[in-house]
Structures are given as structure tokens and as C-alpha cells.
N, C-alpha and C positions, 0 to 999 in steps of 0.2 A: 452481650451479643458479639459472635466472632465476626471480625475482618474479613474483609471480601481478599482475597489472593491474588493479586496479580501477574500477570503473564508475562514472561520474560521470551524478548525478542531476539534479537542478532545479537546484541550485547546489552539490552536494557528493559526497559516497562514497554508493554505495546500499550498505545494508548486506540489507534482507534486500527480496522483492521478490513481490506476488501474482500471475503472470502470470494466472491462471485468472479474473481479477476480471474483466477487457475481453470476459473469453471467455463468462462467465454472468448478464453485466449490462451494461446501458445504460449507461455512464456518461455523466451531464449535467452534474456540475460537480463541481471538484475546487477542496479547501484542504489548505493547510499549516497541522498544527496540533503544538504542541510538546506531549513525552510527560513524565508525571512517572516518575521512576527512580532507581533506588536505585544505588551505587557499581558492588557486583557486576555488575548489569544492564548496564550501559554498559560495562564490562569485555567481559562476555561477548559484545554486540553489536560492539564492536570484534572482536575474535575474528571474527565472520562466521559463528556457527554457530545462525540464528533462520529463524521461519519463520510465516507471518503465510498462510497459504494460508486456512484455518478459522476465522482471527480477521474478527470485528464489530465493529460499535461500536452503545451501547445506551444509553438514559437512567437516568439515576438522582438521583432528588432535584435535578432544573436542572440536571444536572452529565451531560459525556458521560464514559462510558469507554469501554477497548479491551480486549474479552472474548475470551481464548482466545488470544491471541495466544503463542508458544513462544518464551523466551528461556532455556536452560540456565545451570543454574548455573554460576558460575564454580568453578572447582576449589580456588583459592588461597582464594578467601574463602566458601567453603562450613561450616566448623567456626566461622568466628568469628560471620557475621553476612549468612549466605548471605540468598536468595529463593526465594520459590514459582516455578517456572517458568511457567506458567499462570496467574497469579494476574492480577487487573482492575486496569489502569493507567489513571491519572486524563489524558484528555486537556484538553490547553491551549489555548483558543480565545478569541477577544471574546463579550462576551454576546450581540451582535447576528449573530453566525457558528452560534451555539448554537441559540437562538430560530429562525433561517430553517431548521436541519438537520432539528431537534426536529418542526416545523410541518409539513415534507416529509414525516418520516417517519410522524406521525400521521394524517396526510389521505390523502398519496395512494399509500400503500403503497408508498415509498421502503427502501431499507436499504442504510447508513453504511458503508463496506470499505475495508478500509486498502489502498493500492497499491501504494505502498511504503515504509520506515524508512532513512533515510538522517540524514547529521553533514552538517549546513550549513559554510559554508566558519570559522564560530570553534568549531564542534566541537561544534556541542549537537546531539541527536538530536531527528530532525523525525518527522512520519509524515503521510507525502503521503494525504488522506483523500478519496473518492469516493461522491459522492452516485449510487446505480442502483438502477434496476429491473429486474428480474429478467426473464430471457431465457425463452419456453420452446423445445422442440425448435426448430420450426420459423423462430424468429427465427436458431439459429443458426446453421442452415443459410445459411439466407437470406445471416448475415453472411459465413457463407464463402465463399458463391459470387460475393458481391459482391469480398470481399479476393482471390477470384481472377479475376477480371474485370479488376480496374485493373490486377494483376502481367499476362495477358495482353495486354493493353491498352499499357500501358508498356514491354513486351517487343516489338510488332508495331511501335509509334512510332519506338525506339530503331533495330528491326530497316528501318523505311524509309530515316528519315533517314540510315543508311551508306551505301545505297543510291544516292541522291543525290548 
């Protein structure tokens, strides 16, 4: 039986991924910020079975977290010294990444979304983080009709140039 292929991210494995983020928000800038995680956690993220669709990220005391996000317990260490699946994981940032996120999000109605949780290339688990604003109906319309304009567009170009 062949191996399932894995998806290679900014520099490593994507492990879990929010496609719907690009779909319901602006994104205007994106960081890499490292997750704090307990053994199980990384166990289970290895495994491939997380889900980051619902998850945010939120302030608390100077400090960001990442609210809601789904990592299942692992099985094997569930009796000894399991995790909350859902429970608020401290993200890892510079103070000056913090401060500009935090300042976003208070002023001009910004909100933090993780994009994707991916292992850099020595294996630590990252969470690619996205600074947006929030789409309504009509933006995303807009945005589809633009994402199908360029696919026509690049389809009609492709389709001259044979031509030629």
C-alpha cells in the first residue's frame, strides 16, 4: 500500500490547515509564531488528526493565545498524562510582533487566525498566524468573481498562445 504524501508548508509538513480563513477574511499579514505543547499534543499533531477551522487567537494579560483550536487526545498517553483537546495554547511571538498584533486588533477591528500548524524543517511545531478583516457577503463575492476572471483570463492567454 503506497504512503499518503505530505504537504510541504513555508518550510515543512503542514499538519493541519484553515482553508476557509482566505475565504472569510482579508488577510493583510501573516507570522510564524511557535505553539507551546505538551508531549501528547505533538504526538497527536503528528498523527494528522487536528483541526484549526474555529480556532482564534485572543489576548490575555500581554500574552496571545490560540482559543478553540482541536487537537485529540492521543490514545497512548491518555490514562497517564493526557490533554484537553480544546484547551488555550500559549502562542510564541517577539514582544514587538505582540504589541503591533494586539494594537491591530484593538483599533481597527482586526481578528488573529491561525492558517495553518505545520513542523519546521528540526521538527518544532509552528502556527502560520493571519492578521484579517472580516469579509461580508458582497466582498466575497466580489472575491470570486475576481479568482474567476484571472483563471479565465489565463485560460484564454494559454489558449492564444498554442495558437501562434
Amino acid at each position: 500500500m503506497a504512503t499518503k504524501k505530505k504537504k510541504k508548508g513555508i518550510d515543512g509538513v503542514i499538519v493541519a490547515q484553515n482553508r476557509k480563513a482566505r475565504h472569510d477574511y482579508f488577510i493583510e499579514d501573516t507570522y510564524e509564531a511557535g505553539i507551546m505543547l505538551v508531549g501528547s499534543e505533538v504526538k497527536s499533531l503528528r498523527r494528522g488528526s487536528s483541526s484549526i477551522g474555529e480556532a482564534y487567537a485572543v489576548e490575555k494579560e500581554g500574552e496571545l493565545f490560540l482559543v478553540n483550536a482541536y487537537i485529540p487526545e492521543y490514545a497512548a498517553a491518555a490514562q497517564y498524562n493526557g490533554h484537553e483537546p480544546k484547551r488555550e495554547r500559549k502562542l510564541l511571538l517577539h514582544r514587538r510582533q505582540i504589541d503591533r498584533l494586539m494594537a491591530s486588533i484593538q483599533r481597527d477591528g482586526y481578528t488573529v487566525v491561525p492558517l495553518s500548524i505545520f513542523f519546521n524543517p528540526r521538527g518544532i511545531a509552528k502556527v502560520e498566524l493571519g492578521l484579517g478583516k472580516g469579509k461580508n457577503k458582497g466582498d466575497k463575492r466580489q472575491s470570486s468573481k475576481d479568482r474567476d476572471w484571472k483563471r479565465d483570463k489565463a485560460r484564454l492567454l494559454s489558449h492564444n498562445q498554442r495558437e501562434t
